[in-house]
N, C-alpha and C positions, 0 to 999 in steps of 0.2 A: 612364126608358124612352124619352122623345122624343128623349136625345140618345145612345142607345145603351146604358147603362148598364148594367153585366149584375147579376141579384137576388144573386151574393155576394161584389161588390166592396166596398171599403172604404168609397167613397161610399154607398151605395144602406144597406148596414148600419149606417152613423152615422144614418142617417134612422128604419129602424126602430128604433133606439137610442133614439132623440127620441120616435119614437111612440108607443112600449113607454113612455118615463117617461110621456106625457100621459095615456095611458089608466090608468097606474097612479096618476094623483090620483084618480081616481074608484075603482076597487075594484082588490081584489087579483089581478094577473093576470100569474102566472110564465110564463117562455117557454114551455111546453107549450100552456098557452090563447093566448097570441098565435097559435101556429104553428095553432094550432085555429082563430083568425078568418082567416087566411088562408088554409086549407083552405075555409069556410064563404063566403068572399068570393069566390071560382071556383067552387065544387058547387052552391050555393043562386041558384037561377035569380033571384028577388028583388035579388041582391046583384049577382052576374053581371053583369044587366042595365044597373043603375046604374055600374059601374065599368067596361064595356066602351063605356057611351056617354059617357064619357069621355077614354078611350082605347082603339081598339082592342088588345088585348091584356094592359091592365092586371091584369083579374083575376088568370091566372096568373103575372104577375107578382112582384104582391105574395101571392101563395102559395107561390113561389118565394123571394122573396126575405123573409117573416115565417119560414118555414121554414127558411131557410139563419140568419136570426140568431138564432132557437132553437137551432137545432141547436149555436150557438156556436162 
């Protein structure tokens, strides 16, 4: 995002690649629920908050971009 990066280039979707495995050690979560935590990480003001005071604009970002690497 900081250096431009758009949610469904090849870089940004090797990242959610990576992410998608880390969270799949823990439970089962096919692309449908990923693109659902990134739905939930911009809708849910809770989550919102946290990722936008990180960067402005991250949220829809990674909504943008968990979505675009579901979508495959």
């Amino acid at each position: 995002l900081r250096r431009g990066a758009r949610p469904g280039s090849g870089e940004v979707l090797a990242l959610c690649e990576a992410w998608s495995a880390h969270i799949n050690r823990f439970y089962d979560a096919p692309p449908p629920l990923i693109r659902g935590l990134g739905e939930m990480y911009a809708e849910d003001e809770r989550f919102r908050r946290r990722y936008e005071a990180l960067e402005p604009g991250l949220a829809d970002f990674l909504k943008a971009a968990l979505g675009a690497w579901a979508a495959g």
